[in-house]
C-alpha distance (Angstrom), angle and dihedral (degrees) to the residues before:
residue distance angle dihedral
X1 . . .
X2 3.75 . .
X3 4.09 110.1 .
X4 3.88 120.8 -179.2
X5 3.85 130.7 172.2
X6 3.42 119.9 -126.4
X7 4.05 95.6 -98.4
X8 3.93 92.1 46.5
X9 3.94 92.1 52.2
X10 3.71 92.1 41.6
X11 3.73 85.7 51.4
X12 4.63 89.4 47.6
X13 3.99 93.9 23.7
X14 4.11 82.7 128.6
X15 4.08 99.0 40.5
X16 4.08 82.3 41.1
X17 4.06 90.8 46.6
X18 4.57 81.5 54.6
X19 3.66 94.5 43.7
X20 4.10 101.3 54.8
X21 4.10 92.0 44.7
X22 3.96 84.4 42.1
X23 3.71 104.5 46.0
X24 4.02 97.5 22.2
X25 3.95 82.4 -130.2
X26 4.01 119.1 134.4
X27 3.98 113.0 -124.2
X28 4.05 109.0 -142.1
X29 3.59 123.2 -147.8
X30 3.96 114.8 -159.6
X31 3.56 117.8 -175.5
X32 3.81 128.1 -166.8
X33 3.60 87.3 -103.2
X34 3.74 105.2 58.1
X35 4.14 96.5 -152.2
X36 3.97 86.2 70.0
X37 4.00 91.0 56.0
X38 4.02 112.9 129.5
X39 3.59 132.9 163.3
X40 3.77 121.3 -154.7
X41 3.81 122.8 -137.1
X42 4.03 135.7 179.4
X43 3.78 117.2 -95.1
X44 3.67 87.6 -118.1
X45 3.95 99.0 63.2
X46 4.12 79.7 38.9
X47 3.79 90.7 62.4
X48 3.81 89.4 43.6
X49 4.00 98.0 47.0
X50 4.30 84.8 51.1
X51 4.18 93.8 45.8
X52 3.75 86.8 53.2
X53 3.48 99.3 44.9
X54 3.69 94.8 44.5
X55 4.21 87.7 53.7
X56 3.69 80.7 48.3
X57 3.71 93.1 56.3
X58 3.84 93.0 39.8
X59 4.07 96.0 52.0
X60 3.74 92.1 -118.1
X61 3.62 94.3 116.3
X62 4.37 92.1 55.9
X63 3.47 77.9 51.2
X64 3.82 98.1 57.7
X65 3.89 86.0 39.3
X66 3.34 94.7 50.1
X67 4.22 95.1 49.6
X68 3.69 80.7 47.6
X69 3.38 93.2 68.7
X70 3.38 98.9 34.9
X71 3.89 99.9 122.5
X72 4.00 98.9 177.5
X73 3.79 96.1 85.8
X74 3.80 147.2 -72.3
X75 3.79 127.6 -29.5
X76 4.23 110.6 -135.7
X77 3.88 94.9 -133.0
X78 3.83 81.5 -144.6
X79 3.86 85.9 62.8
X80 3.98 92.8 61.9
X81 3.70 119.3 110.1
X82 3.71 85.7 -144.1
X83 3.90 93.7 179.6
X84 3.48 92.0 53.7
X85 3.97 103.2 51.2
């Protein structure tokens, strides 16, 4: 886990801006006062934190779960209402 105050990732903001796109690991800034904590992450792991939340939101991840534990067989992807999930 990579912590920084405020002053030390002021002082890296660039090298820590490299490090979460290159290592896909969040940066976390704690301050004294704990109401200005932040952590900084890549725009990549972004995108994928908001795409599962919005299949979280829409039901389509109980779905998934739900086939996933399906143990009576095999879905035919063909047989998948995919616009209706």
């Amino acid at each position: 886990m990579n912590i920084k105050s405020p002053t030390n990732a002021r002082k890296e903001f660039y090298e820590l801006l490299k490090q979460v796109n290159d290592n896909n690991e969040p940066v976390y800034i704690n301050s004294s006062n704990t109401e200005n904590n932040a952590v900084i992450i890549g725009q990549k792991d972004w995108n994928s934190i908001q795409e599962t939340l919005y299949l979280e939101s829409t039901g389509t991840l109980d779905k998934v779960r739900a086939r996933e534990q399906d143990q009576s067989g095999h879905t035919n992807v063909d047989d998948i209402d995919w616009d209706n999930l």
